[in-house]
N, C-alpha and C positions, 0 to 999 in steps of 0.2 A: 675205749668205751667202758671199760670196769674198772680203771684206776683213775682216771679224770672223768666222773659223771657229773661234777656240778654243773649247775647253770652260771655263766660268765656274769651275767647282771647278776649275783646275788653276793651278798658282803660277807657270808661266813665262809670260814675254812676252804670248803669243797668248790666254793663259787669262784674266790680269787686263786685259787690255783685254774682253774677251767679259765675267769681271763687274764693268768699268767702266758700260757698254754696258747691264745689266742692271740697277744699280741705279739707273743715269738715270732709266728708264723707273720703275722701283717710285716714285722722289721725284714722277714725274708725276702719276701714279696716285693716290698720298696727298694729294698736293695739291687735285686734283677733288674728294676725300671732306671735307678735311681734315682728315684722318686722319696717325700718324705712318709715312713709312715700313716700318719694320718689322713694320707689322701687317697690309701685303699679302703675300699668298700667292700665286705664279704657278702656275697647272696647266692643265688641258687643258681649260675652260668650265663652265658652268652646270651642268651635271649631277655631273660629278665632285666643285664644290664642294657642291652641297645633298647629296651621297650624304656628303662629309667632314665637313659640320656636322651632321647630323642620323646618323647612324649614331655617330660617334665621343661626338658629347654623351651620346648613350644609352648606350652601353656604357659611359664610363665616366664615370657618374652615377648606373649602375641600383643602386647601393645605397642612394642617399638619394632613390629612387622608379622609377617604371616607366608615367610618365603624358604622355603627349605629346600636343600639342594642333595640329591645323591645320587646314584648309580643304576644304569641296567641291567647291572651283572650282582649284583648286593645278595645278602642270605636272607630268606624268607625272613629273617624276626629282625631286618632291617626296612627290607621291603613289603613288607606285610602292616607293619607300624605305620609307614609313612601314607600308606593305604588310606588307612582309618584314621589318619589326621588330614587326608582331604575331606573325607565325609565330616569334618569339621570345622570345616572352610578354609585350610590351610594350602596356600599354592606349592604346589610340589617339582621342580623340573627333575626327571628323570636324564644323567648326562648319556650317550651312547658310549659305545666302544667300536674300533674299528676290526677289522676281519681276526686279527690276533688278539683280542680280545684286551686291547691296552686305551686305556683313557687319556684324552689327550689335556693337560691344563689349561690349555690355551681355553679350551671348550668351558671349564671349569669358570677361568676369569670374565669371561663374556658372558656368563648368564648368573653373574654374579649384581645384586640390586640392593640399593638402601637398605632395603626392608628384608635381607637375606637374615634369617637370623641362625640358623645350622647351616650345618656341609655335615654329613655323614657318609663318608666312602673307606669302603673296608682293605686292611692294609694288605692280605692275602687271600686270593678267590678260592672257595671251597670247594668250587667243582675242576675248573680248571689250571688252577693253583697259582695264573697272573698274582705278579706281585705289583701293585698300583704306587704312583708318585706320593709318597705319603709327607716326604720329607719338604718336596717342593712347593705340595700344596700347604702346609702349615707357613713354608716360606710366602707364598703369596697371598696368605689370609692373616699376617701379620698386623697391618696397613687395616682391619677389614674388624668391623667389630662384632661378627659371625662366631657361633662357639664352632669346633671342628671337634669332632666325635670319630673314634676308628672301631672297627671292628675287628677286635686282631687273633681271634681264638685261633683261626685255621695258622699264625703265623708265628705265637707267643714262641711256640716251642723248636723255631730255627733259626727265628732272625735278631739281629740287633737291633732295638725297642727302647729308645730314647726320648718317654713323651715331651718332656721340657724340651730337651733340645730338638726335638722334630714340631713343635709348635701343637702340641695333642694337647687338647683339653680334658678328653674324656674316651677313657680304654674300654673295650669288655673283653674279657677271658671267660672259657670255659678250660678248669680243671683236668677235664677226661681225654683233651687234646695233648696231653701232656704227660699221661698216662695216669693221670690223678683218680678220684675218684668222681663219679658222675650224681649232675643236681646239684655242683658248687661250684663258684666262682666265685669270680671280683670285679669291681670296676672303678678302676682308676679316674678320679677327679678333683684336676687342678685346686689348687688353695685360689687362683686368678679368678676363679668362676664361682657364682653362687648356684644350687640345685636344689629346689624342693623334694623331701621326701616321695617314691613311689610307692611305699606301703606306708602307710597310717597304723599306731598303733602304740608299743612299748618304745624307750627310745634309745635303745642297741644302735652301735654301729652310731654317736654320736648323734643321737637323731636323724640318721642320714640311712634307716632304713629299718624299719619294723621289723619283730619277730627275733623268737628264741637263735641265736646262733648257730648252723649244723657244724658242731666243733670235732664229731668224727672226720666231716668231710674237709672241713677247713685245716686238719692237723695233714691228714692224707696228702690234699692238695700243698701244703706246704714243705712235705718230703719231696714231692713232683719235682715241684721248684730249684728248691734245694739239690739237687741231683743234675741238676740241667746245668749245667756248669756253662761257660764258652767254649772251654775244650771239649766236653762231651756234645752240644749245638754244632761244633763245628765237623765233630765224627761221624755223626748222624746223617749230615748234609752231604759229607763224599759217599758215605754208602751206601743211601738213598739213589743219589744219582747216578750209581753203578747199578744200581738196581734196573734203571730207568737203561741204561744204555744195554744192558745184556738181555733186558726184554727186545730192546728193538732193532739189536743186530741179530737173536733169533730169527725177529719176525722178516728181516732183510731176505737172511740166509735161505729161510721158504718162500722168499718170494712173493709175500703176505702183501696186498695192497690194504694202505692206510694210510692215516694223515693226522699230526699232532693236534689237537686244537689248543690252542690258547698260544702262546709267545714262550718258545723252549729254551730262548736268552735270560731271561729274566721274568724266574716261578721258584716256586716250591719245589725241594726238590719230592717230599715224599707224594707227590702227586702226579698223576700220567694219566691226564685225559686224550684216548685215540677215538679217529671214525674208519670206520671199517666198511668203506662202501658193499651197497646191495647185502649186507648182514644186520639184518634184524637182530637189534644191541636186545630186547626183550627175552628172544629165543637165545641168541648168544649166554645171557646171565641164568637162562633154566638152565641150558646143559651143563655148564657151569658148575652152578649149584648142586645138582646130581652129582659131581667130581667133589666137592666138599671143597669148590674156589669162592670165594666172597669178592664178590667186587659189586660195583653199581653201575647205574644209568645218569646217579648226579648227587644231589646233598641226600643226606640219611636222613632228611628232615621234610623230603616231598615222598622219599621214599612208602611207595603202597601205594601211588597215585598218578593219576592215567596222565595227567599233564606234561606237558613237555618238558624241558628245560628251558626256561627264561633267560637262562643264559646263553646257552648254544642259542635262541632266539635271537639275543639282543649281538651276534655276533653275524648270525650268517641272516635273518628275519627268518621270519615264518616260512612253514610247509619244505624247506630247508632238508633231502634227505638226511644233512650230516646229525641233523636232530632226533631220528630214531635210530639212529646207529652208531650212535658213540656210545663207549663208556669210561668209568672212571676208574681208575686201579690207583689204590694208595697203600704205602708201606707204612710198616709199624718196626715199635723197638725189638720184636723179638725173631722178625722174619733176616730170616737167613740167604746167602745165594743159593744154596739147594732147594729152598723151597721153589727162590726165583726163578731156576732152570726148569724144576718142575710145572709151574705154573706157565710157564712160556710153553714147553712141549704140550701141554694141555689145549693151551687158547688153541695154537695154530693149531690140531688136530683137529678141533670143534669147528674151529673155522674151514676150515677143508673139506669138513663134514658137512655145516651147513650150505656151502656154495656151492657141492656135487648130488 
């Protein structure tokens, strides 16, 4: 921020080094995908891109249909989108998931119609960390003249992300998932597909997205990247998942009644959503908090709000006890097994605590 402050649109000195600076990072970014350069888009994260691919495909597409397809289990700024494009007369089938929280294609192909014109279904669930048929479904929308859009923030940063070869049209990343810096991202879109601008304005970013650059965050996020190696992707994922098993052969050991939710075959590893019957997951997360444990109830993005999870909903339905009493525990790059050991003695005590 004090030795690159030009603006990237501007032609002197200080500007074209700022978009020297900016398209280093886009070639990094492409290169992880292997994707070409120019078919990342910088903007402000996860939200802004699934509000840019899923509103602008609709609009302009709604002549050659008004059918849009995605998930029960999706992240608010998927699900919340596709909301407010029915209140604009856009038909929307929401697919279900069965008890493990896994989408079946089959379901996908059959409510698939002329006039489909997206599929938006995210490739890693944020609350319960299912990883969804991402590669299948681009295989069977081949054939299918639908754009496919994924949501892959919660997955960028474990999994192997082939949009060309997985048949993706259209990516969104959030940066902060990756340990980057927060309020940047990207969104990956195909050269195959055309996209009207979702901001109006200067024309950064190819025309393909208003507004000054954030080239602090865009640099940041581009060390993220850069640092995420397959070897380090692949580090992360064993001891993640040792994290996941020494939590719950604690919780064996105390004799802790619980129960995974989502599909412990195939997820995430840094995510571990359990229900903890007859424990209020609410009262569970204050005592918690008093301990100086952070966990949640579901996405940090319903977080502060009385509502359920939509997810846990769209798995077990409504009024469901496992819906007030689950929560979500996820790891990060800097938590340790000591913390893990710690943070296991803690739950079960609280839980001990609360059920006596």
């Amino acid at each position: 921020m004090s030795q690159t402050f030009g603006n990237p649109s501007s032609i002197h000195h200080f500007g074209r080094q700022a978009h020297r600076k900016l398209e280093d990072v886009r070639q990094i970014i492409a290169r992880s995908l292997q994707v070409k350069a120019h078919e990342i888009i910088f903007n402000s994260g996860g939200t802004e891109g699934d509000n840019t691919a899923i509103i602008e495909t609709a609009l302009s597409r709604k002549d050659q249909g008004r059918h849009l397809i995605t998930t029960t289990i999706e992240h608010p700024a998927v699900f919340e989108t596709m909301k407010y494009l029915e209140k604009l007369g856009f038909d929307v089938t929401y697919l279900p998931v069965n008890k493990k929280g896994e989408l079946a294609v089959s379901d996908l192909e059959n409510a698939l119609r002329e006039d489909t014109i997206l599929v938006s279904i995210m490739f890693g669930n944020n609350e319960i960390g299912n990883l969804l048929p991402i590669k299948e479904i681009g295989e069977l929308l081949q054939d299918h003249p639908a754009v496919f859009h994924t949501d892959a923030v919660q997955a960028y940063g474990s999994e192997r992300i082939l949009p060309h070869e997985f048949g993706i049209d259209l990516l969104s990343i959030s940066a902060h998932k990756i340990n980057g810096p927060k309020g940047v991202g990207f969104l990956f879109k195909s050269d195959e597909i055309s996209l009207p601008s979702f901001l109006h304005g200067g024309e950064q970013e190819e025309k393909r997205r208003a507004g000054t650059e954030n080239l602090a965050g865009i640099t940041g996020m581009g060390k993220a990247v850069e640092l995420l190696t397959e070897e380090e992707k692949s580090e992360r994922h064993q001891k993640y998942t040792k994290y996941q098993q020494l939590i719950l052969a604690q919780l064996d050991q105390a004799q802790i009644d619980y129960q995974i939710n989502g599909n412990p075959e195939n997820k995430l590893a840094h995510i571990l959503n359990l229900w903890f019957p007859k424990v209020s997951s609410d009262l569970l997360l204050m005592h918690l908090d008093l301990k100086g444990v952070a966990i949640s109830t579901g996405s940090a993005c319903t977080a502060g709000t009385v509502e359920p999870s939509h997810v846990l909903e769209a798995i077990y339905g409504e009024n469901h006890p496992a819906i007030k009493e689950s929560v979500r525990i996820s790891f990060g790059l800097n938590n340790d097994e000591e913390q893990i050991q710690q943070f296991s003695t803690i739950l079960i005590e609280t839980i001990q605590k609360i059920k006596h």
